[in-house]
C-alpha positions as CSV (number, residue, x, y, z in Angstrom):
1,X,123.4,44.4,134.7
2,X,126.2,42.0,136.1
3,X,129.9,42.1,133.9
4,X,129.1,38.7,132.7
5,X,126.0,39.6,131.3
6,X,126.1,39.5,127.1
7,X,124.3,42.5,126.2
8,X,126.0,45.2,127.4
9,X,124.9,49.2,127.9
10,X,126.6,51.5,125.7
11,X,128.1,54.5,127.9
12,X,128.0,57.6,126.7
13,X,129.6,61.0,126.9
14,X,128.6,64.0,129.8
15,X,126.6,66.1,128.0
16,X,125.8,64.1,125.3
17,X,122.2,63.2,124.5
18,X,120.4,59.9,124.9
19,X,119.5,58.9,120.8
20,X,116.0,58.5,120.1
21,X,114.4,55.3,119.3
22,X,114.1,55.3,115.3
23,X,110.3,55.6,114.5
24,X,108.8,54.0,111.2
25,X,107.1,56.4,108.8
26,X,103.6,55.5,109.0
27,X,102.7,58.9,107.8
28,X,101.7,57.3,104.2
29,X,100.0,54.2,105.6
30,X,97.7,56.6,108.2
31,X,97.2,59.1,104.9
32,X,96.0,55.7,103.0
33,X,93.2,54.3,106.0
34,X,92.5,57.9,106.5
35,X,91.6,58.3,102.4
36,X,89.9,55.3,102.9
37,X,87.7,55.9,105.3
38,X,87.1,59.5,103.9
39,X,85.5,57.0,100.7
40,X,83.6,55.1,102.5
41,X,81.8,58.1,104.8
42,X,80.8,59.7,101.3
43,X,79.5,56.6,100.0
44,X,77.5,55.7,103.2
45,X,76.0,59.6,102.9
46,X,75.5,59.4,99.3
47,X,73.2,56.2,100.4
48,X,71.8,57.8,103.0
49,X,70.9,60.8,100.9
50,X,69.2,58.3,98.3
51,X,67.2,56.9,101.0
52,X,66.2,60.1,102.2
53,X,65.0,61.1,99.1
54,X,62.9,58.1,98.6
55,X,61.4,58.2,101.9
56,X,60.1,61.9,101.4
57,X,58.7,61.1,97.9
58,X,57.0,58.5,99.2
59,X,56.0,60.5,101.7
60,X,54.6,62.8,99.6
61,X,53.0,60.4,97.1
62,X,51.0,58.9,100.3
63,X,50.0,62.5,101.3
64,X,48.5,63.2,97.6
65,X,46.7,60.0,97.5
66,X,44.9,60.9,101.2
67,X,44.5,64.4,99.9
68,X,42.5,63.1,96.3
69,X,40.7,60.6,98.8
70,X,39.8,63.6,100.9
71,X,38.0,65.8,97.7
72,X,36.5,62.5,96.9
């Protein structure tokens, strides 16, 4: 950086440490998508487990049928 330049670096003291760059708190806005998320994995499961379960009765329900067919 030349002397005529307008922005200017800050000197500081030997021994003295560089400050951090201040960081934003995203800690409640990752705890919110993360909450979210968690909701919509249980909803998707609680579907899948409904579709599950109507698969295998209707599994079942086919299987008697054949099985009735079969004594016939």
């Amino acid at each position: 950086m030349g002397q005529h330049s307008p922005i200017q670096k800050e000197t500081r003291h030997v021994g003295q440490k560089a400050a951090k760059a201040k960081r934003g708190s995203t800690s409640s806005n990752d705890t919110a998508k993360i909450l979210e998320q968690i909701a919509r994995n249980s909803t998707m499961r609680i579907e899948l487990d409904m579709k599950k379960d109507a698969d295998e009765k209707a599994m079942n329900e086919e299987y008697v049928r054949e099985m009735e067919y079969i004594r016939k």
